[in-house]
N, C-alpha and C positions, 0 to 999 in steps of 0.2 A: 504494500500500500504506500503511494507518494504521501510524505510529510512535508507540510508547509510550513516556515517560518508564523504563520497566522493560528497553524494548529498549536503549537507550540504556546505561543503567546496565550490560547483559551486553557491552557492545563490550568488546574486547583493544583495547590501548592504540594496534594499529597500525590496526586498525578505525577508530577515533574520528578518526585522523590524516587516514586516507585518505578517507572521509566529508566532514570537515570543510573540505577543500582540493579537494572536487570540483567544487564550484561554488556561488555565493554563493545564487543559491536553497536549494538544501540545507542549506547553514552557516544561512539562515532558519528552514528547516524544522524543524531540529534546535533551534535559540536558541527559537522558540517554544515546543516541546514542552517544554524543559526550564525555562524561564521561567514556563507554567503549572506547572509540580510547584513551585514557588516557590523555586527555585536564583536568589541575586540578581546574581550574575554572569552569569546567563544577561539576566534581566531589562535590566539593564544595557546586555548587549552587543545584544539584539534592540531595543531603546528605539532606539539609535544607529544599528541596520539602519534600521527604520523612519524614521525622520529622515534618514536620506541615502539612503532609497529603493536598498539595498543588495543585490538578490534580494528584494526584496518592493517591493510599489509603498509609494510616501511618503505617510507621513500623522501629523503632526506632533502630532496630540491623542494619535495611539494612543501615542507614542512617549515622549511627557510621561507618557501613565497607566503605563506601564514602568518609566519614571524611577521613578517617586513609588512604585513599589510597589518596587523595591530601595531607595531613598532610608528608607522604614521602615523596612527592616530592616540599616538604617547603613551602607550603601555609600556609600563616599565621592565615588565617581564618577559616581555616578547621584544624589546630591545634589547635585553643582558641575552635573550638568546639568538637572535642576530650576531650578539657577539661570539658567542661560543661557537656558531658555525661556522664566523669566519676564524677562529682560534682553531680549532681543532678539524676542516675543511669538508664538513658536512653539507653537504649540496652544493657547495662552491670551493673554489678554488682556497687552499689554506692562505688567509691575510691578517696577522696577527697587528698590523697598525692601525686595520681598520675595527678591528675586533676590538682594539681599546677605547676607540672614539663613541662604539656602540657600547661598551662597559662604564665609559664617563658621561653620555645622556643619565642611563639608567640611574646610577651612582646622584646625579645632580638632584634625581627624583626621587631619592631617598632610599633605594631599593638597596639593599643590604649583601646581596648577591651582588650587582652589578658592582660596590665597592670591594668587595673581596675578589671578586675577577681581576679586575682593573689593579687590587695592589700584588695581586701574585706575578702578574704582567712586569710590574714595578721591581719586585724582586730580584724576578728573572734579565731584565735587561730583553725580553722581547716584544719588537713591534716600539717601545717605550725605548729610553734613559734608563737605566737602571739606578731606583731613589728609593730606598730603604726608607731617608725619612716619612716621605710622599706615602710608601707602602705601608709604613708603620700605623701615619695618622689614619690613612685610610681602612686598615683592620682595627682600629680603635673605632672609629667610628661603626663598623659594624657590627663589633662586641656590645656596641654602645647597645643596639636593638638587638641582643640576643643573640649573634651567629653563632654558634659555635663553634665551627670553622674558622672561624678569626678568632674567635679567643683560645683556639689550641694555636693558631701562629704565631698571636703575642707569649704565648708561653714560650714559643722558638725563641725570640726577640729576647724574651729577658735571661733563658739559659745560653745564650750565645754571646749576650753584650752587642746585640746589633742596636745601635741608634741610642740606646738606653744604656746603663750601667748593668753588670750583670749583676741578678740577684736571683739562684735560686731559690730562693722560698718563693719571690711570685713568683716563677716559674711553675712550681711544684701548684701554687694554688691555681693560676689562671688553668693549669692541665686537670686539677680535679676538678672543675667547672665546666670544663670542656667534655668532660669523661661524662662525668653527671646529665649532661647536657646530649648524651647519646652521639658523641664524633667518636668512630671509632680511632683517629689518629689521637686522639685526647684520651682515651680508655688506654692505649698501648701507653703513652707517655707520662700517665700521671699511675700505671701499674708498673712501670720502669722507676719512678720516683723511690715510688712505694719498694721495691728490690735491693734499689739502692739503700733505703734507710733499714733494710732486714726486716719488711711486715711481706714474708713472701707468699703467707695463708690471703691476705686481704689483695696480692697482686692477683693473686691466681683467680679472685671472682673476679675480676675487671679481664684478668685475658678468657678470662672464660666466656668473655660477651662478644667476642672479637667474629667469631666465624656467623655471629646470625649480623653483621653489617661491615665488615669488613671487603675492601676486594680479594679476589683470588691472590693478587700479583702482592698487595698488603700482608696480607694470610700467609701467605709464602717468606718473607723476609722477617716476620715474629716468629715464626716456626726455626727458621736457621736462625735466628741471632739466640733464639732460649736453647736451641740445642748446641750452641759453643757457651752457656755461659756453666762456670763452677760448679754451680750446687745440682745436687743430683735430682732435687725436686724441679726446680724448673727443666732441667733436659727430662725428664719422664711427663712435665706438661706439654712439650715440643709433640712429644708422641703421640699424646693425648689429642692434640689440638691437629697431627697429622692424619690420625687416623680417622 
């Protein structure tokens, strides 16, 4: 049966719920028809179906022209993903200095994502200058609203002495907040803390979270760094966590 933008608009609010929760084809169905009426939330959300092949097969150009068409109409989230397509070269050709220009609209708009893009970029010296400062304020500001991806980077910052004085202790805290906060880079680094200070029963629940949000490629570098380290309880976690 053809769905119209107009059908759509008549749903009762329990309608729309029960639709949209019926299955991820349909949630497509629906994100498309209202993506063409030019809702940029819609646009937005059906770009990211698309791109992870969500209830529609994947196809990373269609997913980029979604972007770009909420991205006009000042979506902040469909602009930091513009950026990431052209960062990592998803429908287009890889352009990492235009990926930052689309990570500093986003960023200007407040979107929390788009300044943590934008200061890894900073970091890195790609597409950008390499400005730690720049990168610093800019994960502060996004810690500011909660990332926690930027508050496990500021924890990098203050265990490293980049830009700041080094001070492990905020290190150790900013990475328990990041941990707390469900980043699995922040569970490894503030369960690494924890090792370091001999609490290796209280690391072992923090690596123990690691394999339900970790990546593969993540997963794989805890696994060998716990199976070189001393103590024979962490290499029998390495096992644990291998198996």
């Amino acid at each position: 049966m053809t769905l119209t933008f107009e059908d759509i608009q008549g749903w009762s609010a329990q309608e729309a719920r029960e639709r949209l929760t019926s299955s991820e084809a349909e949630t497509a169905r629906i994100m498309k028809v209202a993506a063409e009426a030019g809702v940029a939330d819609a646009q937005a959300l059906y770009g990211q179906m698309l791109l992870d092949g969500s209830g529609v097969d994947s196809d990373a150009e269609e997913a980029l022209r979604w972007f770009s068409e909420a991205a006009q109409q000042g979506h902040a989230m469909a602009m930091n993903m513009v950026g990431r397509c052209c960062e990592q070269g998803w429908g287009t050709h890889r352009a990492p200095a235009l990926a930052a220009q689309w990570y500093e609209a986003a960023a200007k708009r407040g979107l929390d994502w788009g300044m943590y893009n934008l200061a890894t970029l900073h970091c890195l010296g790609t597409g950008v200058p390499m400005d730690r400062e720049r990168a610093f304020a800019l994960f502060s500001d996004a810690a500011a609203l909660g990332h926690v991806k930027s508050i496990t980077m500021l924890g990098g910052f203050h265990e490293d002495g980049w830009v700041v004085e080094r001070d492990m202790n905020r290190a150790a805290e900013l990475y328990r907040q990041a941990a707390e906060g469900g980043d699995f880079r922040g569970e490894f680094n503030h369960a690494r803390m924890l090792i370091e200070a001999g609490r290796l029963d209280e690391a072992g629940q923090w690596l123990g979270k690691l394999p339900k949000s970790a990546t593969p490629a993540f997963l794989a570098k805890v696994i060998d760094w716990l199976a070189k380290r001393p103590e024979p309880q962490l290499r029998r976690f390495a096992q644990t966590l291998a198996a």
